[in-house]
N, C-alpha and C positions, 0 to 999 in steps of 0.2 A: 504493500500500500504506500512505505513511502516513495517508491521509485517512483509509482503514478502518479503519486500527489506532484512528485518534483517536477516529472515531466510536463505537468498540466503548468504549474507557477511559473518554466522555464518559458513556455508557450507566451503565457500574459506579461512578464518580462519583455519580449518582443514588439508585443503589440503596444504595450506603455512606453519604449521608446524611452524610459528613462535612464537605462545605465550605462555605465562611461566608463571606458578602460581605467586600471589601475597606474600608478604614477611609481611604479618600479624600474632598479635600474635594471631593465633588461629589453634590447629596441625587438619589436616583434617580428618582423622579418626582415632577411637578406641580411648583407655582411656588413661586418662594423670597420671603417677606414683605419691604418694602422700611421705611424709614425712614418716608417719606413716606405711607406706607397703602395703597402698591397693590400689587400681586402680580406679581413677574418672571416669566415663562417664555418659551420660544424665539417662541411665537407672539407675544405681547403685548411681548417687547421689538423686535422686527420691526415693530410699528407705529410704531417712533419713527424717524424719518426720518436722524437721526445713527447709528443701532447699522445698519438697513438700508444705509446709504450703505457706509458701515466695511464691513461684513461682505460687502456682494456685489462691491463694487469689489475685493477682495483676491483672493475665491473666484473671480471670473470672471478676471481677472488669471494669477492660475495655472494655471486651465483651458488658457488661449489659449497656455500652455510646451507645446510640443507634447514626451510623450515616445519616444526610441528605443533600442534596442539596440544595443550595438556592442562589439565587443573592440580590443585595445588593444595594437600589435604595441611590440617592445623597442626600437625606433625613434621610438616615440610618433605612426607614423601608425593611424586608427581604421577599422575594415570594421564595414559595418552589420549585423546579424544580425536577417534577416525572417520566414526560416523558424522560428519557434518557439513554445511555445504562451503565453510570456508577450509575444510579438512580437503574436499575435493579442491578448490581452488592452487591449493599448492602442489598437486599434482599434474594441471589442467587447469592453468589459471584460463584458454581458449582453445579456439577452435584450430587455431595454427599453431603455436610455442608452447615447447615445454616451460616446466619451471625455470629451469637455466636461462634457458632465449630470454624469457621473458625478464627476468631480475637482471638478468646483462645490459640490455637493450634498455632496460628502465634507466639503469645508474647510469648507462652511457647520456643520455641524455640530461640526468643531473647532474653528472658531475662538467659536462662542455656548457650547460643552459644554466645550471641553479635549479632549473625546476625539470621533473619529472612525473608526467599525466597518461594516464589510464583512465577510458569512461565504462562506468560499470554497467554493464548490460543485466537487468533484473527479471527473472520469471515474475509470474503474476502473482504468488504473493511475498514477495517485497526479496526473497535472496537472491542475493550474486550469482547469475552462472556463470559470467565473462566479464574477463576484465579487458579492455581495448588498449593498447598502447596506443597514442598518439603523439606526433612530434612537437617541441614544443615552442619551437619558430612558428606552427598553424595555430598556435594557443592564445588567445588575450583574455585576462580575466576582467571580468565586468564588476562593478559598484553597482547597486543601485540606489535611491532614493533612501530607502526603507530600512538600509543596509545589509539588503540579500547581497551572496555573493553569487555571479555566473562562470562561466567560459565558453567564448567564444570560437567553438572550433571549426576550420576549416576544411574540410576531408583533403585526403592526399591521396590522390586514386581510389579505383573502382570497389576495393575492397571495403575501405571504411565509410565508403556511400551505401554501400550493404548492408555492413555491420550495422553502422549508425541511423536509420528509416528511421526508427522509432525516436529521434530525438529534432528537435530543431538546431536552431545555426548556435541558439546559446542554450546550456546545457547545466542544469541548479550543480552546486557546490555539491549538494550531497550524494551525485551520484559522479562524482569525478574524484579516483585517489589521486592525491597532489601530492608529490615526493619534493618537498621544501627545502631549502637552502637555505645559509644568512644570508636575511631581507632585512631591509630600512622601514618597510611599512606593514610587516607582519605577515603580507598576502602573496608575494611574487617574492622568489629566490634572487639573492645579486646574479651574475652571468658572470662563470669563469672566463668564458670568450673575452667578453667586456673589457675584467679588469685586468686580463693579461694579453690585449690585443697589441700593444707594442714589443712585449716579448717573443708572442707565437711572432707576431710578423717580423721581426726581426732575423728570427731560425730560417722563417718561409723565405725573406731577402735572402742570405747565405745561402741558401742552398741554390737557388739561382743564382746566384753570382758565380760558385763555382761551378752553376753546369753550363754555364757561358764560360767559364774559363773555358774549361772542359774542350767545349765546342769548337772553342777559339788555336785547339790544338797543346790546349796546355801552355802557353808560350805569352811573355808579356804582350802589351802594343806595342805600336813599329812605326816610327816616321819615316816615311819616303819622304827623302831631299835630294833638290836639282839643283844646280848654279844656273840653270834656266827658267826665264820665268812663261807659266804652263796656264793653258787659260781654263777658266774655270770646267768646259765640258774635255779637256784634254785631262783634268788635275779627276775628278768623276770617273772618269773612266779608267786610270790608274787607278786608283781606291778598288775601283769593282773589278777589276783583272786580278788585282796583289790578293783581297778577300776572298775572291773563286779559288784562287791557287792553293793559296795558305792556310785556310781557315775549314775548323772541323780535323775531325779524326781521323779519316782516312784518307789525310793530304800532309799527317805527322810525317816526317823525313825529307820529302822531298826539297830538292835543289833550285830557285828561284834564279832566273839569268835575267839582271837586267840591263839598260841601254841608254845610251844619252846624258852619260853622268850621273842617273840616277842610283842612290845609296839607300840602303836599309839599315836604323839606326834603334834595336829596341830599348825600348823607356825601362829602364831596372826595375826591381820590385820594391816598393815602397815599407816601411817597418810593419805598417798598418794591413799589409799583405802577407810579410811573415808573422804576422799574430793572428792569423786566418782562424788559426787550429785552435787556441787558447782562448779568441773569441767565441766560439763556438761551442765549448764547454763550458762555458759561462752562462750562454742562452741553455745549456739545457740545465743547468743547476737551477736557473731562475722559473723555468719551465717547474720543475720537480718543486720546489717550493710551491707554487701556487695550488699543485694538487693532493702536496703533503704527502708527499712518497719519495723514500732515497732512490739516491740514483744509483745507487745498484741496481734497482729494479726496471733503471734506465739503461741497462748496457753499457753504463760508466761507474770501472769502480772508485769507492771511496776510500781514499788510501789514507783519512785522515784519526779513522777509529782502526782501535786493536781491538774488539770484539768480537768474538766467532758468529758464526753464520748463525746457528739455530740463536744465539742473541740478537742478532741482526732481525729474524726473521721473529721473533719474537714481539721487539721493538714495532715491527715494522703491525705488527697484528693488533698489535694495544694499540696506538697509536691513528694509524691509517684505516682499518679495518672494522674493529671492534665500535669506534664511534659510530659508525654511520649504520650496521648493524642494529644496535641501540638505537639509534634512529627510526629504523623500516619497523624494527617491533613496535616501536609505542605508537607508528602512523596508522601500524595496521590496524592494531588493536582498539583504539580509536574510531577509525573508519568505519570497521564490523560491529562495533560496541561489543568487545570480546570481555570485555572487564563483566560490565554486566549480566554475561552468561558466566563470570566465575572461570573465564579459561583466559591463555597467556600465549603468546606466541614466543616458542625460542628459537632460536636460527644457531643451530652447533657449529661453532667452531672446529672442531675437532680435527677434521678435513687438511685444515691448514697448519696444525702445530702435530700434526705427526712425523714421528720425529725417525731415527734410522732403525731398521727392526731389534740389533742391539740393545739400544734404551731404551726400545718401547718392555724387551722381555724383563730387564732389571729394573724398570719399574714395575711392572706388573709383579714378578718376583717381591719386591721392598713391599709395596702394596697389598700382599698377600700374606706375606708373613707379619706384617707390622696390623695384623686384622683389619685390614682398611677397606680392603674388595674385596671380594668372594671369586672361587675360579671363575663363576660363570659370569659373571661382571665384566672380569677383562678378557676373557674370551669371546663378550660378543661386541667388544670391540676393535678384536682380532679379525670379526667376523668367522667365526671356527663356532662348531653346533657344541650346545651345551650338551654340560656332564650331569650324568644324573644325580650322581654326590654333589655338586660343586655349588652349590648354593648357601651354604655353610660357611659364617666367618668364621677363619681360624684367632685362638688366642695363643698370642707367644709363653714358653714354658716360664722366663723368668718376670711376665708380667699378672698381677691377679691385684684385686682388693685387699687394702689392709686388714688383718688381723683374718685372713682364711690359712687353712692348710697348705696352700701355693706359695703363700709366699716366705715360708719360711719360718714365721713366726707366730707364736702361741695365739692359738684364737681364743676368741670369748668366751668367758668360762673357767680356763684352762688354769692348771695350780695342783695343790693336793687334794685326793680323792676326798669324798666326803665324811670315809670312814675312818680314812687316820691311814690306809694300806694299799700301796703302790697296787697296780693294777695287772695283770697276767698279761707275759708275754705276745702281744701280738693284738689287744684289745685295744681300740679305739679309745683315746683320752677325752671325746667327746660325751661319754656316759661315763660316769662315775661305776664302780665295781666295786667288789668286796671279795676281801678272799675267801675260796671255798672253805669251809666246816673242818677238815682237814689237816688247813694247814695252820691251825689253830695250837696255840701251844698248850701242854693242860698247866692248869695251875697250882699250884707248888713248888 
């Protein structure tokens, strides 16, 4: 019922012609001009192999959190919850991507845009069966009067003109998940593009500069000089003879004969051309900053820590990972009112901090003997079929409660018998005894 109610508000939204985009910093389409003179957009900063690196290493990263449902008893043990339709969602969030596609394709989009949207497609009474990606350069989010929030989306091919029938051009807030960035106005994400279009364009400059080197044969400029002076369509058409000749890859070696006095004179390389290289690991440090990811993870190592890898990779999980995690649970949860049904979305890391088979068995080993896991614990995160003993914590021999028979020393109770006379070889100090009739002395 809500989705129809939303749909029907989205409708009259329309027709009142009151609401007006938001005043976020993020321009809604096409690309933003850089410093440097070339133009940012999601496609064109994706040709540069530092923002590609950053951006799919993090989105595939989070893809691979698998997540699930589960409630959460006053004891803090968890029961999974499978039957449900947000349970099917994370299996099947549509009718084309799997989970991964889809959480990929999401982040990719928020971590280049700030914002990252999905329109929920509802059965007739009120749950999710699909979630719709949509891009979010086709996205403006609408104010209105009243202070409903919209989005204004524009299909992008034939497919989300299908998907989407059942909606109009603006689409109510509560049936679009918004995957939110730091905003200045609460409602639209900043845009990475945005605020590092001078750096991306910078990378995008350099790399064309050297594939015009490249092209140019690898080789500085070159002044042709005469001691004759050459009129202007003679001086032209030198230019474009020496350029046919010389210029490009597969005119590298050859012998240039010239005529008439003319000399060929190359201009040297300037310092700002041998710092080619050093400039350019600069842009991608600045690159890696902006999406909070070492550049290790950039194909450039960091020779400035002595920390091992699984630290490295550790760091890089808390840090890069873990937040934005933290993030997609509390949006989802939110979104589905999962709080209210008493359930919790976790997205396992585990995926990512596994570690060489080695330390996985010595811990599971420490783990097991320090009573911490049970076999079948860490074997079903070996993925190996459980034991059918192995459910059973173990307790270590030299660990127990004070004052029991484990540990050593006298339990409760414990002293002289009650009758004044030690007690028989092999009887329990727990019950007090008496000695047999026997071994009574007589008296006299």
């Amino acid at each position: 019922m809500r989705g129809m109610f939303g749909r029907m508000m989205g409708g009259a939204a329309q027709q009142r012609g009151a609401a007006i985009p938001t005043t976020g910093a993020m321009p809604t389409l096409g690309s933003i001009p850089s410093t440097a003179g070339v133009l940012v957009s999601q496609s064109t900063s994706m040709t540069v192999s530092a923002v590609y690196a950053a951006v799919t290493t993090i989105a595939t990263d989070v893809a691979r959190c698998r997540g699930t449902l589960h409630t959460t008893a006053s004891d803090g043990s968890r029961t999974a919850v499978t039957q449900h339709p947000v349970a099917d969602l994370l299996r099947r969030p549509n009718r084309v991507q799997t989970w991964f596609e889809f959480s990929r394709d999401l982040f990719i989009a928020y971590l280049l845009r700030g914002n990252g949207y999905a329109v929920a497609l509802r059965a007739k009474n009120g749950d999710v069966r699909e979630l719709i990606l949509v891009n979010p350069d086709a996205v403006t989010m609408l104010e209105s009067q009243d202070g409903e929030l919209f989005y204004n989306v524009s299909r992008m091919g034939l497919f989300q003109i299908a998907a989407l029938q059942d909606y109009g051009t603006s689409i109510p807030a509560e049936d679009v998940f918004h995957l939110r960035g730091p905003s200045f106005n609460m409602l639209t994400g900043m845009s990475t593009l945005l605020l590092a279009r001078d750096s991306i364009g910078l990378a995008m400059a350099q790399s064309q500069q050297q594939s015009r080197w490249m092209g140019n044969g690898a080789k500085p400029s070159v002044i042709l000089e005469t001691p004759r002076q050459l009129t202007e369509e003679a001086a032209r058409r030198l230019k474009a003879s020496w350029n046919e000749y010389t210029s490009g890859i597969q005119n590298v070696g050859k012998t240039a004969v010239l005529e008439n006095g003319i000399t060929a004179k190359p201009l040297l390389l300037t310092s700002v051309d041998l710092q080619f290289i050093d400039q350019a690991n600069l842009t991608i440090q600045d690159i890696a900053r902006f999406f909070g990811v070492p550049t290790r993870k950039l194909a450039q190592p960091d020779t400035t820590r002595g920390s091992t890898i699984i630290q490295e990779e550790q760091a890089y999980v808390n840090s890069t990972v873990s937040p934005k995690l933290d993030m997609f649970e509390q949006k989802f949860e939110r979104f589905f009112d999962l709080d209210k049904e008493g359930m919790e979305l976790d997205m396992n890391e585990d995926a990512l901090l596994r570690t060489d088979p080695l330390t996985r068995y010595n811990l599971g080993r420490i783990g097991k003997l320090s009573g911490l896991i049970s076999t079948n614990e860490w074997r079903r995160g070996e993925r190996l079929p459980p034991d059918p003993n192995g459910d059973v914590l173990m307790q270590p021999v030299n660990m127990a409660a004070i004052g029991s028979d484990m540990s050593g020393q006298a339990p409760d109770g414990a002293g002289a018998p009650a009758s004044g006379h030690m007690p028989a070889e092999g009887v329990s100090t727990k019950e007090p005894t008496t000695a047999p009739e026997d071994d009574v002395a007589p008296e006299g």
